[in-house]
N, C-alpha and C positions, 0 to 999 in steps of 0.2 A: 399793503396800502401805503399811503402817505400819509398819513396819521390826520387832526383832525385841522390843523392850520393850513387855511386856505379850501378848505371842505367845503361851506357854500359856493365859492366861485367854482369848484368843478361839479356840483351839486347843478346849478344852474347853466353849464356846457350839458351837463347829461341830461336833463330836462329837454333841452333845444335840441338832443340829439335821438331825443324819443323814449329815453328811460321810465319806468314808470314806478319800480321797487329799488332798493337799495338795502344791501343786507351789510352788517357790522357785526364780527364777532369777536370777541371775549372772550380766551379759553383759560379755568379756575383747574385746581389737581387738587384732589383730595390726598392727605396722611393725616398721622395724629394731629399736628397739629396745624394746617392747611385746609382749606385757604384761611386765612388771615381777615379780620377783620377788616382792616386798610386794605387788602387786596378785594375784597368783596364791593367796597367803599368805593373803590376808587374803577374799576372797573365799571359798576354801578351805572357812574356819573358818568363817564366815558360814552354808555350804549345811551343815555340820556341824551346829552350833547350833540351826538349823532342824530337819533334819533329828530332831535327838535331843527338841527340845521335841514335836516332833508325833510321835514314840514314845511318849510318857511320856504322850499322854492318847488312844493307840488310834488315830491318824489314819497310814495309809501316807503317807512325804514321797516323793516324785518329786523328785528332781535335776536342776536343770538348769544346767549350767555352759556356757553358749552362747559361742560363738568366732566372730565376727561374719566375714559372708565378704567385707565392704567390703576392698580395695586389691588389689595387685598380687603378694599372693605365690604363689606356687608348691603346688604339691602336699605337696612335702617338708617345706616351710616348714610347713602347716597339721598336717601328722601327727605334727614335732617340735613345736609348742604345744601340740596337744591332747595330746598321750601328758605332758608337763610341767602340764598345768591337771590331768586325771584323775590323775596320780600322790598329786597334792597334796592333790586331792582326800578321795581314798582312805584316806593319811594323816592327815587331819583327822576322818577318818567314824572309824577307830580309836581316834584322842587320844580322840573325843568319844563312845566306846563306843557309836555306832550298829550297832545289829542289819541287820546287811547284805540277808539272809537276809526282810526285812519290808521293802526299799525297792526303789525303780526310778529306772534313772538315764536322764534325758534329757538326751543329747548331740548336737551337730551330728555329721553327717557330713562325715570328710576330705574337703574339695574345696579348688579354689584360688581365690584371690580373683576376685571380680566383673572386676578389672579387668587379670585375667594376662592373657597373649597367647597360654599354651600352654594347649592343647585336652589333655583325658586323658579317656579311656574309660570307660564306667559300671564294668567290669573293673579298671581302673586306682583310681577311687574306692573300688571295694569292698576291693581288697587293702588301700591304706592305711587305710580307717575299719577293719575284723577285724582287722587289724595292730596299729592302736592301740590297742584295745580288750582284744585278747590279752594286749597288756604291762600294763595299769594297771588291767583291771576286775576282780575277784575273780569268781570261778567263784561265789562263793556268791550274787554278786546273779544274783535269778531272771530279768530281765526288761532289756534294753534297748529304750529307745521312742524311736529315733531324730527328731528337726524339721527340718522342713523349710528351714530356714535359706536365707531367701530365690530356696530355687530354684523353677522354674519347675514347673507339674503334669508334665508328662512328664518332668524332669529327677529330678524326687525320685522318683517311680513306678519309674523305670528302675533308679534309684542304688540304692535300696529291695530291689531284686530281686535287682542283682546283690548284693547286700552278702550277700541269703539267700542266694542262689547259688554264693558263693567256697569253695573248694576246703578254707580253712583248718577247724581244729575249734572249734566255736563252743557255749561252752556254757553259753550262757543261749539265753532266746527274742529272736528279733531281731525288732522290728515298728515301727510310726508312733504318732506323736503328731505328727500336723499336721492340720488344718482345709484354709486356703486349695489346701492341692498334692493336696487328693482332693476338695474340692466348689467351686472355684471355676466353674468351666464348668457344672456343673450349677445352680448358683444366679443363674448372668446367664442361663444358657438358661429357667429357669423365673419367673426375677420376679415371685413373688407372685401369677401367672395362672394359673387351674385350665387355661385350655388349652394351656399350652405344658410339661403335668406331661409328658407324651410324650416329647419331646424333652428335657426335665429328665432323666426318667429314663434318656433313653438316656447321656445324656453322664456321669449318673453311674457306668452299667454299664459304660463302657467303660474309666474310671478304674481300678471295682471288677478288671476284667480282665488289665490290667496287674498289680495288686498282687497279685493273686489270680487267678492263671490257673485252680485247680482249681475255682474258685463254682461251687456246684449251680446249675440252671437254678431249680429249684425256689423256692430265696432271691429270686434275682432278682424272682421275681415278687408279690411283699412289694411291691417300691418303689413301684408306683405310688400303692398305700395312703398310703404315709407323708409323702408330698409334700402338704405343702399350710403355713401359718403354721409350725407348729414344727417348719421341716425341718432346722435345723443340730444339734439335739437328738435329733431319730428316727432322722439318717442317723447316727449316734453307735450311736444303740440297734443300728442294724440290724446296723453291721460288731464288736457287742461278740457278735453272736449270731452272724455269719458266723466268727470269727475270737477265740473265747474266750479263750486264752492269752493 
């Protein structure tokens, strides 16, 4: 990006150009002693600023204060950063009178770092992400849109579900914003070959399945249509019509 000087003037070009969301990300690393208070702070303020200039000329801002899942810590470790980055967050969206109520926040999912040694359950993930979430996100934002934060298609599919699935009271809508962890396998199985749209398709239904056990059969059968050159864009269209909220 271009950082945030001069943001409303192209804030209000992308308005008249038909835009209608605008996402800003923030990415924090955990270690011992990371992230940093100032870097919390001031990142914070940053998705704030954003957030409020792309109010002020009709553009939804998307949040995303990503918590990168490189090193070795712990489950606990990742719920007490994120619940500390979202607090901060929160309180910078206030300072900076952002209307809650008009934006969407994309966060990682609690998980432990790439290089823990302790294994936790899609169950386990889900308690600590709705856990966090409960403490720091205001009821008034409509919408969380979970990334896939470097995991794998079946690991964020899973994590995804249980997260819908936990027991706690969840009261926004919970869903994805990631690309690669729902159309990777479908996009190496098709390669730009009208013959291998078959097997494209299948691999993206079966994704679709996981995240989406209730898809009508009916949908499904849309995809083979939509595979062909603009597939990272139509398979976009297809699950904004499977999954409207």
């Amino acid at each position: 990006t271009q950082g945030l000087d001069g943001l409303a003037e192209r804030c209000a070009q992308y308005k008249k150009d038909g835009a209608v969301f605008a996402k800003w990300r923030c990415v924090l690393k955990i270690s011992d002693s990371n992230p940093s208070k100032l870097a919390i702070t001031e990142n914070a303020n940053v998705l704030a600023r954003c957030s409020s200039i792309c109010q002020q000329n009709g553009i939804v801002p998307i949040i995303e204060p990503e918590i990168l899942p490189d090193g070795d810590h712990d489950l606990k470790r990742c719920q007490y950063v994120t619940e500390k980055v979202l607090a901060a967050v929160y309180k910078a969206m206030s300072d900076h009178h952002v209307y809650l109520e008009g934006s969407l926040l994309k966060p990682n999912m609690v998980t432990p770092g790439h290089s823990c040694p302790t294994k936790y359950s899609p169950e386990e993930v889900a308690m600590a992400s709705v856990t966090a979430m409960r403490r720091t996100v205001p009821p008034a934002v409509p919408g969380i849109c979970f990334l896939s934060g470097g995991q794998s298609e079946e690991e964020a599919s899973v994590h995804l579900n249980a997260i819908n699935n936990c027991p706690l009271a969840k009261p926004w809508v919970l869903t994805f914003s990631f690309g690669r962890a729902l159309q990777a396998s479908a996009l190496r199985a098709w390669r730009g070959h009208k013959e291998n749209e078959k097997t494209a398709t299948e691999q993206f239904v079966k994704r679709a399945e996981v995240l989406f056990p209730d898809i009508r059969p009916s949908h499904l059968r849309l995809l083979p249509c939509l595979l062909n050159k603009d597939i990272i864009f139509k398979l976009y269209v297809l699950f904004i019509m499977l999954y409207p909220q």
